[in-house]
C-alpha positions in Angstrom: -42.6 -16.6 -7.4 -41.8 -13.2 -9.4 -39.7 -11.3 -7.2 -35.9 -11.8 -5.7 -33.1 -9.8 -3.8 -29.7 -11.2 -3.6 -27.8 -9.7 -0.5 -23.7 -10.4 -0.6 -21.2 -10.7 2.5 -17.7 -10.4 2.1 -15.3 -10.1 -0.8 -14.8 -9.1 -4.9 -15.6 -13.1 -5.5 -18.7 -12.8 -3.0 -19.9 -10.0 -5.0 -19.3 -11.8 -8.3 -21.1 -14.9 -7.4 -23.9 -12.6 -6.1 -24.2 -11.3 -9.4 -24.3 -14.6 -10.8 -27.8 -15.0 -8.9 -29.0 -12.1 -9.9 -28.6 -12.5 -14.1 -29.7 -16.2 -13.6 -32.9 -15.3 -11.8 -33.3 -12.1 -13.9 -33.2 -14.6 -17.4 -35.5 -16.9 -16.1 -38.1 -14.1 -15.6 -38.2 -13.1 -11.9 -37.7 -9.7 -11.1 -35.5 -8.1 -8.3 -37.5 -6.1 -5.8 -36.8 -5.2 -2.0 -39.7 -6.5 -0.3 -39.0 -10.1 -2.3 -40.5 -13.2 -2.4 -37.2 -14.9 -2.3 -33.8 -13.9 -0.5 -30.8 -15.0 -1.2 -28.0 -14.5 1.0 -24.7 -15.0 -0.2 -22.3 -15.1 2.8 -18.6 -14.8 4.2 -17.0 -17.6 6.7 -13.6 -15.1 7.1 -14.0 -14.4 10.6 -16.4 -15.8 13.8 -17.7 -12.1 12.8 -18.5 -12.6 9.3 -20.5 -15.6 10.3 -22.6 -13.9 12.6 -23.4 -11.3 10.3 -24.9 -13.8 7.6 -26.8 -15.6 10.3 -28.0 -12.4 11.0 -28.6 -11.4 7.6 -30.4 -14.7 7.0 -32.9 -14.5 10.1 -33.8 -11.3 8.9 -34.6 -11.9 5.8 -36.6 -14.8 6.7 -39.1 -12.6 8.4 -40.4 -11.1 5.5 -39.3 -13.7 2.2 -41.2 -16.8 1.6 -37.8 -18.5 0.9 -34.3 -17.8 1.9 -31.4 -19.5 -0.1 -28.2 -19.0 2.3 -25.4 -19.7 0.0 -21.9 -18.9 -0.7 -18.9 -19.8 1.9 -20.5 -20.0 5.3 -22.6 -22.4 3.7 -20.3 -24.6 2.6 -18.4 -24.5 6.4 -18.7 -27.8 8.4 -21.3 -28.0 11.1 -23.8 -26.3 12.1 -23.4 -22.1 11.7 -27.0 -21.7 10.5 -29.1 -24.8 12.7 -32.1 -23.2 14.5 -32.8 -21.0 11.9 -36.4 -21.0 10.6 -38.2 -23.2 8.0 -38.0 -21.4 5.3 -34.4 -21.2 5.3 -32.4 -23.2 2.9 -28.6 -23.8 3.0 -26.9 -24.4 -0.1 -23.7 -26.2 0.2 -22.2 -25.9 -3.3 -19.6 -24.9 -5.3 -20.2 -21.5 -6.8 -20.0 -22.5 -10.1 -23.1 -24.8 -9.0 -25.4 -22.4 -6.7 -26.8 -20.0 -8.9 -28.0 -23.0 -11.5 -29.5 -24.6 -8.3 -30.8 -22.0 -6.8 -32.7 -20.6 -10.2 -33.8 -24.8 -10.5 -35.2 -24.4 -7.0 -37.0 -21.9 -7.3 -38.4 -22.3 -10.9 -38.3 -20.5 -13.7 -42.0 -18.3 -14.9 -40.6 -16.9 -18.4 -37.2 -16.6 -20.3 -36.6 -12.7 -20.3 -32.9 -12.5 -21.4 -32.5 -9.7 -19.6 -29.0 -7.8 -19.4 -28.4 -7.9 -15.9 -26.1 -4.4 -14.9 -24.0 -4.5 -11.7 -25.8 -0.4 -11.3 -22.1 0.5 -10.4 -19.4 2.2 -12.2 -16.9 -0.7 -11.7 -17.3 -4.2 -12.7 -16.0 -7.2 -10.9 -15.3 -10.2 -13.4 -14.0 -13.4 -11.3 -11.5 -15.1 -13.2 -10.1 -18.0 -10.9 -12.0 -19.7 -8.0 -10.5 -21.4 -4.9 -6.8 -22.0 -3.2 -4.7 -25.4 -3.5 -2.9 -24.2 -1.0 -3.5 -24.2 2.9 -2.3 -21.8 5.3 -2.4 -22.6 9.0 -5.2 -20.0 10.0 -7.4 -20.1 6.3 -10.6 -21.9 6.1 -11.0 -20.5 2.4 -9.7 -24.3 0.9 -12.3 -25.6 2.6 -15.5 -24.1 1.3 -14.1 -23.0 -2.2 -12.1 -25.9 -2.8 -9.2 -26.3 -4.9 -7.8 -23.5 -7.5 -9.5 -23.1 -10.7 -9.6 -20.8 -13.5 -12.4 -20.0 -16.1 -11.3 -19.8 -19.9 -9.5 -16.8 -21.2 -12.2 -16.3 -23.6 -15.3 -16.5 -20.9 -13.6 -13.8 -19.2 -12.9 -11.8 -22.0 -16.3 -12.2 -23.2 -17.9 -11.1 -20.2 -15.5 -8.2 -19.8 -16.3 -6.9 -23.1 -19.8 -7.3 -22.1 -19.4 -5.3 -18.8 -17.6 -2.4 -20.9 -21.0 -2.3 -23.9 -23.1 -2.0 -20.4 -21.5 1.2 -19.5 -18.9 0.5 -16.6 -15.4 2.1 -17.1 -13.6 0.0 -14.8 -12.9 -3.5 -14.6 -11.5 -5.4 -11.4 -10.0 -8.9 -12.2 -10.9 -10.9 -9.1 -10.1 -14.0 -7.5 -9.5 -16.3 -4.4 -5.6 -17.1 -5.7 -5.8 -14.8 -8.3 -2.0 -15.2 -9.4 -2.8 -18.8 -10.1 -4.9 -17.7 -13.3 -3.9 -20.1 -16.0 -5.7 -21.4 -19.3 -3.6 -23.5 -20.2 -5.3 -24.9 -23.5 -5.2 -21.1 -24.3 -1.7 -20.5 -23.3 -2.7 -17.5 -21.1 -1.6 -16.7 -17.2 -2.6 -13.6 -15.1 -0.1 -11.3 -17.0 -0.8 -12.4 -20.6 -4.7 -12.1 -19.5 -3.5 -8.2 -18.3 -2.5 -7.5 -21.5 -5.1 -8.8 -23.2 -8.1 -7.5 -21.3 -6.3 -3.8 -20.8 -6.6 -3.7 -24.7 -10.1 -4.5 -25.0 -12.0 -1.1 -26.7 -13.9 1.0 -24.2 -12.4 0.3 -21.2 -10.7 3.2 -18.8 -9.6 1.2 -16.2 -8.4 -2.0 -15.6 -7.4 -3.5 -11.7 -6.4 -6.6 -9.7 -8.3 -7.1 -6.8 -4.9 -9.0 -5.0 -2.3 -11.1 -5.7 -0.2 -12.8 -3.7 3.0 -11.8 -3.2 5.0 -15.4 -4.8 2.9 -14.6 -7.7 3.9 -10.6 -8.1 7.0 -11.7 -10.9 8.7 -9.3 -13.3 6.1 -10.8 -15.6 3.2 -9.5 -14.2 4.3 -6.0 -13.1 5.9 -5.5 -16.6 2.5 -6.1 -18.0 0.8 -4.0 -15.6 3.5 -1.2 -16.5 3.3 -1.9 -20.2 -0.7 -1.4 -20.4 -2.1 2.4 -20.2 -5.6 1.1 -19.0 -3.9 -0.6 -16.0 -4.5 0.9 -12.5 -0.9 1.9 -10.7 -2.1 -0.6 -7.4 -1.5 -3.8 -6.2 -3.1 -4.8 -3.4 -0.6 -7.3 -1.9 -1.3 -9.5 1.4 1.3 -9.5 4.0 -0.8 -11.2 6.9 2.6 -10.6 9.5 5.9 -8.4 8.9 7.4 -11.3 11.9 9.4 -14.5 9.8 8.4 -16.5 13.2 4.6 -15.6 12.8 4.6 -16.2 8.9 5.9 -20.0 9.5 3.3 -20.4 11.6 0.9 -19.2 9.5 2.1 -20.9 7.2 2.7 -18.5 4.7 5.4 -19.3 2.2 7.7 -16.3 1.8 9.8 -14.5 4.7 9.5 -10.8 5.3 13.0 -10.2 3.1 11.1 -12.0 0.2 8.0 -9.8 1.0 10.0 -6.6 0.9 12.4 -7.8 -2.2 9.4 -8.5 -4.7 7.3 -5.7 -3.7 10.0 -3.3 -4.8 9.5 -4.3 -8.1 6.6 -2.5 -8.6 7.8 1.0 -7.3 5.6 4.0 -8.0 3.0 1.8 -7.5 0.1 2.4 -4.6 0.5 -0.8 -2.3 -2.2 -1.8 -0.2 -2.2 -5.0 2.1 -4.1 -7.7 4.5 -2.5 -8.0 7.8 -3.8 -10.3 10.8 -3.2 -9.1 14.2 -3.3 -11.2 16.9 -2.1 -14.6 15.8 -1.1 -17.6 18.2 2.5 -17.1 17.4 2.7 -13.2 17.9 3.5 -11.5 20.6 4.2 -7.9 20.9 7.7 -8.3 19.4 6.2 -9.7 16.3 3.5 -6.8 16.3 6.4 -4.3 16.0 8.3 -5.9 13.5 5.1 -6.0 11.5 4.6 -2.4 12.2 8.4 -1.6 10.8 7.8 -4.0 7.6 4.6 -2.1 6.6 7.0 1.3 6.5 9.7 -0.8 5.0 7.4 -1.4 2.5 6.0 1.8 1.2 2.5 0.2 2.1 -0.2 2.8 2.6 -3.7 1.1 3.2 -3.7 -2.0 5.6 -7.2 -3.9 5.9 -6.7 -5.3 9.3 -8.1 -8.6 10.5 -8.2 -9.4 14.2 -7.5 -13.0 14.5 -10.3 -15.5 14.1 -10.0 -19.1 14.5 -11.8 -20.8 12.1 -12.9 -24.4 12.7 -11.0 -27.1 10.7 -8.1 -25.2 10.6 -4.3 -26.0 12.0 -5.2 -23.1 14.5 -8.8 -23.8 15.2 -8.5 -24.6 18.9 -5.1 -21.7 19.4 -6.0 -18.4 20.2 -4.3 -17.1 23.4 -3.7 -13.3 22.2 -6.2 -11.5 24.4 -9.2 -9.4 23.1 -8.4 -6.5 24.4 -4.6 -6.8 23.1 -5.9 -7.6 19.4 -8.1 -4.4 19.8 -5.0 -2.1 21.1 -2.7 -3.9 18.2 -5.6 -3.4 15.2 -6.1 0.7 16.4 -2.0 0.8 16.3 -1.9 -0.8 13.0 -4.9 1.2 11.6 -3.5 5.0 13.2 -0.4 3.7 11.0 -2.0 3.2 8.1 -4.3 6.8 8.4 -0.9 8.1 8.6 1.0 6.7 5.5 -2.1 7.7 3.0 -2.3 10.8 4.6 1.2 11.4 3.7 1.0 10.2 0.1 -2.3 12.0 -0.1 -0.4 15.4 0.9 2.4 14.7 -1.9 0.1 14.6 -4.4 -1.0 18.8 -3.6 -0.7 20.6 -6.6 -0.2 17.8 -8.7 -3.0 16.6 -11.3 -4.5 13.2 -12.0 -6.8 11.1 -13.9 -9.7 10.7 -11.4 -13.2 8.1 -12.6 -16.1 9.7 -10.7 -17.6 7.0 -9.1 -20.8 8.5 -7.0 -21.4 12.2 -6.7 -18.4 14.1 -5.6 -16.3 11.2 -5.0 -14.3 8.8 -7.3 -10.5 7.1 -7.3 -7.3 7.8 -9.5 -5.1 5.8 -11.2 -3.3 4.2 -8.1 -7.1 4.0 -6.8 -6.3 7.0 -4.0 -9.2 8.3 -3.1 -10.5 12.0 -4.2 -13.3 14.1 -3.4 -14.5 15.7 -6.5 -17.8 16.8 -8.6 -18.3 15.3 -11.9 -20.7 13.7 -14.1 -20.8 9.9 -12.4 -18.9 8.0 -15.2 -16.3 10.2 -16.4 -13.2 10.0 -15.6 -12.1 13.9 -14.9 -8.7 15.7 -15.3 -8.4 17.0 -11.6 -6.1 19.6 -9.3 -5.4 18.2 -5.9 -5.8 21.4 -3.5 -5.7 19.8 0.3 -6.2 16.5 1.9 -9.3 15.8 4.5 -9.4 12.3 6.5 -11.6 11.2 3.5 -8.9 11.8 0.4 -7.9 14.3 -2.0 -9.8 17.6 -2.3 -9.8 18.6 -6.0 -11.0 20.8 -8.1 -11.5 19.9 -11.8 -8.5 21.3 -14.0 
């Protein structure tokens, strides 16, 4: 078989392990095309939602691909998300340090091409640490990725070296438990690895795709403050702003903790995860949680209505009704709308760094968004003039 597409669902680490198919395939000689003899569809288990959609994703493909691999974390969930599908669908419950080796195996190789494999995209994901050792109440994560790991310091700075000579200007350090990084033979941990990969030649940017907030120490943000190629964002999850709700979560910090670290790194663009909806939270909770995201100076909030997930603490609680969750996640979301908008219109007259990431569009230093022409690559010296729903409207200084 000569031809592949690789479809991903879900997050940064999705997207990394997608790409992991795609060199593997690529070096043993197949080439990727759309109408492909084999589909791979690497898929999310976050939400019931994010199930459905890589059922989905895999039915469809099977109608036109010879052979569907479904991999990635809804394959490795218990039970039976993708039974009925059709024959040539194949679920492949490994590790994802395991699937693209199996999957290439599978399939067979027809040459040894070498080929350098580009991610077609200004910014690079490079997955440094897999998995979480720890278990909160409502996460199914533990299960299907297993138990925190981290690659070597120098794999990763290998391959980000590699991501800068193929032409992308930004690098995002990813993760499932990202502030877990250690190579311990190496002596590195996440902020050591900061400083480390901010230095390497070539590179504009560098990000962190999230840590959590335990792991946000004067260590880390001094590194991130101490290294010009680092991005001014942290993307920190706060799940609830409630201390009742964040026990039952089983989250180990309390909203004072939340509010106390994340101070640390003023002047920085804060972004969070917040879960509406939970067993525990009722519309009390809901309001503290809209006070703490204020509180916090937090400006984009990716909001989750809750999902029980099966073989969790919570799989069998979920009493918050739909139509509340929906009411709670526009409330939270008009909030959040608001708060960029604000620090959007701040930033009028002011100039900033801005990488151009697709025509007329691109992201700053503390990754705000901006609406501006320049060549797709190039980071451009810009003048903020207005703000639209979209981001900043700027004109090239």
């Amino acid at each position: 078989m000569g031809t592949f597409s690789v479809r991903f669902l879900g997050c940064k680490v999705s997207h990394t392990d997608a790409q992991a198919l795609r060199e593997r395939l690529v070096a043993d000689g197949h080439r990727e095309a759309g109408d492909a003899e084999v589909a791979v569809v690497n898929t999310c288990c976050v939400t019931h939602e994010a199930v459905r959609k890589s059922r989905r994703a895999a039915r469809r493909a099977a109608r036109s691909a010879r052979r569907v691999y479904v991999t990635g974390c809804a394959a490795n969930l218990a039970g039976d998300a993708f039974a009925g599908l059709p024959a040539n669908v194949r679920v492949v419950p490994l590790p994802s340090e395991r699937t693209a080796a199996f999957v290439a195996g599978d399939v067979g190789a027809v040459g040894c091409v070498q080929a350098d494999v580009g991610l077609d995209r200004v910014r690079a994901f490079v997955k440094v640490q897999d998995g979480c050792s720890f278990s909160c109440n409502f996460c199914v994560i533990p299960q299907v990725r297993g138990a925190s790991r981290s690659r070597s310091a120098a794999a990763v700075l290998a391959e980000l070296r590699k991501r800068v000579t193929q032409g992308h200007r930004e690098i995002v350090l990813t993760g499932i438990n990202l502030g877990c990084y250690r190579d311990r033979a190496a002596g590195f941990d996440l902020p050591r690895l900061v400083r480390e990969a901010g230095a390497v030649p070539g590179l504009a940017r560098l990000r962190l795709s999230s840590v959590e907030v335990n792991h946000l120490t004067d260590d880390l943000v001094a590194a991130m403050r101490e290294t010009p190629t680092v991005s001014r964002h942290l993307h920190v999850p706060l799940q609830s702003g409630d201390d009742a709700v964040l026990r039952a979560m089983g989250r180990r910090y309390t909203v004072a903790t939340f509010l106390c670290r994340v101070a640390r790194a003023g002047g920085f663009n804060l972004t969070s995860d917040v879960i509406v909806g939970f067993p525990a939270e009722d519309d009390a909770a809901f309001e503290r949680t809209l006070a703490t995201v204020r509180a916090a100076g937090i400006t984009k909030v990716h909001v989750f209505p809750y999902s029980p997930r099966p073989g969790t603490r919570t799989a069998a609680d979920d009493p918050v009704p739909a139509g509340t969750k929906r009411e709670r996640s526009e409330r939270l979301r008009a909030a959040s709308d608001a708060a960029c908008r604000r620090r959007w219109r701040g930033r009028i007259g002011s100039h900033d760094d801005v990488l151009v990431d697709r025509p007329g569009r691109g992201y700053a230093d503390d990754y705000t968004p901006w609406l501006v022409e320049g060549p797709v690559g190039e980071v451009v010296r810009a003048r903020a003039e207005r703000v639209t729903s979209e981001g900043i409207v700027g004109v090239a200084a």
